[in-house]
N, C-alpha and C positions, 0 to 999 in steps of 0.2 A: 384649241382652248383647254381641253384636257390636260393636256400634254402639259399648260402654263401652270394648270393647276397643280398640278403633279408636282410640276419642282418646289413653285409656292410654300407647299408643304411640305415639301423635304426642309428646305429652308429653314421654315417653321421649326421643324423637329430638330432640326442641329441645332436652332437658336435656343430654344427650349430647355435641349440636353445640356447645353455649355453653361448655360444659366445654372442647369441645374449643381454643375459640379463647381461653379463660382459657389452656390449658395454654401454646398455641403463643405467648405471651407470658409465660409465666409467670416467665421469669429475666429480670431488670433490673439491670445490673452501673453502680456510679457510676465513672466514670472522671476522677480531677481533676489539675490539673497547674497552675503559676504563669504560662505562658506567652502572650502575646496569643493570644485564637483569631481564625480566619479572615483574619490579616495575614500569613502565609507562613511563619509561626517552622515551621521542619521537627520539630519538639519536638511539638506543638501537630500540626502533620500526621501525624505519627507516629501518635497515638491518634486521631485521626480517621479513617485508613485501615483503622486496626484494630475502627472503629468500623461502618464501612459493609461491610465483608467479612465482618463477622459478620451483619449483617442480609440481605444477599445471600443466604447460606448460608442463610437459612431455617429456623434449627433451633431454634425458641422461645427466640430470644434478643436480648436491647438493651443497648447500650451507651451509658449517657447520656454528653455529655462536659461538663465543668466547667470551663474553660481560666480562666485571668487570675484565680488564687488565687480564684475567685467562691463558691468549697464551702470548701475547707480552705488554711487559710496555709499559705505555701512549704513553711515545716523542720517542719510537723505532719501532714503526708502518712504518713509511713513509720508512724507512731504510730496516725495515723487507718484505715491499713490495716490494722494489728492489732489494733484496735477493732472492727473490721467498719464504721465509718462511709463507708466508698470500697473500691473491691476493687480500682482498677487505677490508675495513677501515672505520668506521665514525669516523674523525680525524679533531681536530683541527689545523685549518692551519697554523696558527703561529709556531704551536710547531716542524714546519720545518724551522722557518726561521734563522735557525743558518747556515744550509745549503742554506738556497735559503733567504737571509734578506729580498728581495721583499714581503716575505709573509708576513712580519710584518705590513704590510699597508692593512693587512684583519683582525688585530684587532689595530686602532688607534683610541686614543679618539676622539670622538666627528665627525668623518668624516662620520658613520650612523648615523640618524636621528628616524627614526623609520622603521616598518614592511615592510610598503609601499615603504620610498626610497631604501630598500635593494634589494625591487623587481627590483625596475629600475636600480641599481647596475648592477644585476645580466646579465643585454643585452648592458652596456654603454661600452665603448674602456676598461674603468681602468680595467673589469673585465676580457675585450680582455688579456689583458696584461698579468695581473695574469696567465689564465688557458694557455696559450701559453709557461710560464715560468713549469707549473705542466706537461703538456704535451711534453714539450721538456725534462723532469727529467725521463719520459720514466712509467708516470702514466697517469690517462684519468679520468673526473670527472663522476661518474654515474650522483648524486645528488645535487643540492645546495640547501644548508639550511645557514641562517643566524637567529641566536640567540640573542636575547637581554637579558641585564646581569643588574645586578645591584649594589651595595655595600653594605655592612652589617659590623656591631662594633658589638664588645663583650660585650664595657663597654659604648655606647654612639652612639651617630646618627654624622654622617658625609655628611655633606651638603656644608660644602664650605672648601674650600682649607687649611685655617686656623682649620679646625677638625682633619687634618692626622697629625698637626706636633708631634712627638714624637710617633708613632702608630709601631707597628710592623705589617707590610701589606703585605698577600699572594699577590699576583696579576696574573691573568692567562699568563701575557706575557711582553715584555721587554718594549713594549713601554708604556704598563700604570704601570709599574713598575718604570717606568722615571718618568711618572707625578706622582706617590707617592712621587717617592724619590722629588721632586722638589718642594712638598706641606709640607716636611719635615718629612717624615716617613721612617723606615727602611723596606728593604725587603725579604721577606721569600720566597725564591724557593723551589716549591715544585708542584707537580702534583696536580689537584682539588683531585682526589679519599684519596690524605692524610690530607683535608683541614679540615677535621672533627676533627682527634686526633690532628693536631696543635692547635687548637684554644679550645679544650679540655686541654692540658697539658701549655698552656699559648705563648706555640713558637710563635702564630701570636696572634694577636684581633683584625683583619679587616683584612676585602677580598675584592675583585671585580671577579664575575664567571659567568657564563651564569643564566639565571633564573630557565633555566631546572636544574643544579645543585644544585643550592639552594635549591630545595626540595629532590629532588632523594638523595641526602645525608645527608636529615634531618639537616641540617646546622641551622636551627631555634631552637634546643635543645642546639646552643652553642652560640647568636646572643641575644643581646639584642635589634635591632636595624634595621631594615633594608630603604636600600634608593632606594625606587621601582623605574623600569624606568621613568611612567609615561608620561609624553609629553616630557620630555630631558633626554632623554637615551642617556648619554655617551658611554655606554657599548654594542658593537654589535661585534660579532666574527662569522666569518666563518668559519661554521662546516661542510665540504661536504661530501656523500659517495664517496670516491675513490679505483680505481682498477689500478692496476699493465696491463700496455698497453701490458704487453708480456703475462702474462694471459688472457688476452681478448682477443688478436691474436690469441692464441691456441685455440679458441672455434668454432665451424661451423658456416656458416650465423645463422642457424634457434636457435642456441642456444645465440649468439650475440642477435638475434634480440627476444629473451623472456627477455633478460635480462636488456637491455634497455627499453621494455616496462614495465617491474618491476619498474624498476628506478626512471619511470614518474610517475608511480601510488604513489612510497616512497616519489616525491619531492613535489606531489598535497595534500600528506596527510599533509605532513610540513606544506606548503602553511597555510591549512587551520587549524591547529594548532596552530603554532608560535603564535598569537595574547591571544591563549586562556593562555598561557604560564603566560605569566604575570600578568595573573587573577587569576589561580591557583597558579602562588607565592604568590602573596596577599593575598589571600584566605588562603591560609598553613599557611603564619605567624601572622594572625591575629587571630587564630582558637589557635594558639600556644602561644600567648598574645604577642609576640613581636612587637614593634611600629614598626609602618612604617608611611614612608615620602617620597617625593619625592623633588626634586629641583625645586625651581623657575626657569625662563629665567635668573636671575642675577646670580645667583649661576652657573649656568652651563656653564654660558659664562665664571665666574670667571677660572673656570677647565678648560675651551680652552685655555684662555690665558697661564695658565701655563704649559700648553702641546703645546702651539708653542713656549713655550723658550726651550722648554725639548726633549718631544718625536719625534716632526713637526721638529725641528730643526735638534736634532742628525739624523734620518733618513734621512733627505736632505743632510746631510754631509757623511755620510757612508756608503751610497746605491747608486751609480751610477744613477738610475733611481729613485730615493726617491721624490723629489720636484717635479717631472713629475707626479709622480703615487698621489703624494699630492691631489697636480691640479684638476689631471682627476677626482679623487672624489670628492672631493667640487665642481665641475664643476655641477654633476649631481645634477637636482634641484627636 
């Protein structure tokens, strides 16, 4: 009888144990993004770091990562989140604003200025606004990251508004897809990760992308041309990590709270990257012999002007909250 007992509870004890290391894996989070992985894209590092600091942490938790559109195309991320097919994202936020147009006022010409003001962006009402519109769509920001972009010719340097007319122009989003079209260029929709064989096979010869894209895509091997941010960076887009608020719900405090700590450590690595971004675009394309230039004050004011008859306008007109959310950013100095 002993004896029965005996195994009884060995039994027990293995079933126990196995359970236990079922538990201690038992959350498995997909994490996807468009980005090259393991080539430097800080995008792509971002959820990676968030990746390993959750496994460190030891709290029955994985985070697989899926970089280079390999799980979910680009602009079907935020969709695929609300799906439950992915819980976690580095996505550009524009490329929801077909559903939510608000977002379009996270890439508008000219309304970031540089590194700096995107920090103070990042704690002013307009951003209130924003993350209130993502979080009420039943998502939660881990990360903010704001990227500065630049423009690049295949056949010429594009510095004032009078350089796009006749251009066929990628553009990462609709509203500087207006001030193209408004400088007089046509426009090529397309994801960045196809901006390479466009501008290869002749479909575009001018873009406007993040800075981190212009290198991670090697975009210098099809650019004769590039117009660095410099002191007037038109080009700033918010790119945050984001999670699926009903996959974060499903997590325990103690796993919630390693993966917000992740978060901070991915957003302070941005922080202190972001700046270097744009040295190492410089750097790439000058190593690669293509010119670079950047805008004068004239020149960059000339592009505001024609993005408040175009982009500034139509989105005051066909976003309920457009000229508000305008405001609130130019507000911030």
């Amino acid at each position: 009888m002993k004896r029965n007992q005996f195994i009884l509870a060995a039994f027990a004890g293995v079933a126990m144990a196995a359970l236990a290391v079922q538990d201690a894996a038992a959350v498995e989070l997909k994490a996807s993004h468009q980005f090259p992985g393991g080539k430097g894209d800080v995008r792509d590092e971002m959820v990676q770091i968030i990746a390993r600091e959750v496994a460190a942490a030891n709290v029955g938790m994985e985070i697989k990562v899926f970089p280079g559109a390999s799980l979910v195309k680009p602009k079907e991320q935020w969709q695929a989140m609300l799906k439950g097919q992915i819980d976690i994202t580095a996505f550009p936020l524009d490329y929801a604003s077909g559903r939510h147009p608000e977002f379009g006022a996270t890439l508008m010409p000219g309304l970031v200025k540089n590194h700096d003001h995107a920090k103070r962006l990042n704690k002013s009402p307009f951003m209130g606004e924003i993350k209130k519109i993502i979080e009420d769509a039943g998502v939660i920001v881990l990360a903010d990251a704001w990227l500065a972009g630049a423009f690049g010719g295949k056949d010429k340097c594009i510095l004032e508004p009078q350089d796009a007319a006749g251009l066929k122009a990628r553009s990462a989003g609709a509203t500087f897809a207006e001030m193209w079209a408004g400088a007089g260029a046509s426009i090529v929709s397309i994801p960045s990760n196809e901006v390479y064989n466009a501008l290869q096979t002749g479909v575009a010869n001018a873009t406007d992308t993040s800075a981190g894209s212009f290198v991670s895509f090697r975009l210098y091997e099809q650019l004769s041309c590039l117009t660095a941010p410099g002191d007037n960076a038109l080009w700033f887009m918010y790119e945050p990590v984001l999670m699926s608020k009903r996959s974060f719900d499903k997590l325990n405090k103690n796993q919630q709270d390693a993966l917000m700590k992740a978060a901070k450590k991915s957003e302070d690595y941005f922080a202190a990257e972001s700046k270097k971004l744009d040295e190492k675009l410089v750097d790439a394309y000058t190593k690669n012999n293509v010119k670079v230039v950047t805008m004068s004050d004239a020149q960059a004011n000339a592009w505001r002007e024609v993005a408040k008859k175009t982009s500034y306008k139509t989105f005051s007109e066909k976003v309920p909250t457009g000229a508000k959310l305008i405001e609130m950013a130019l507000s911030v100095q």
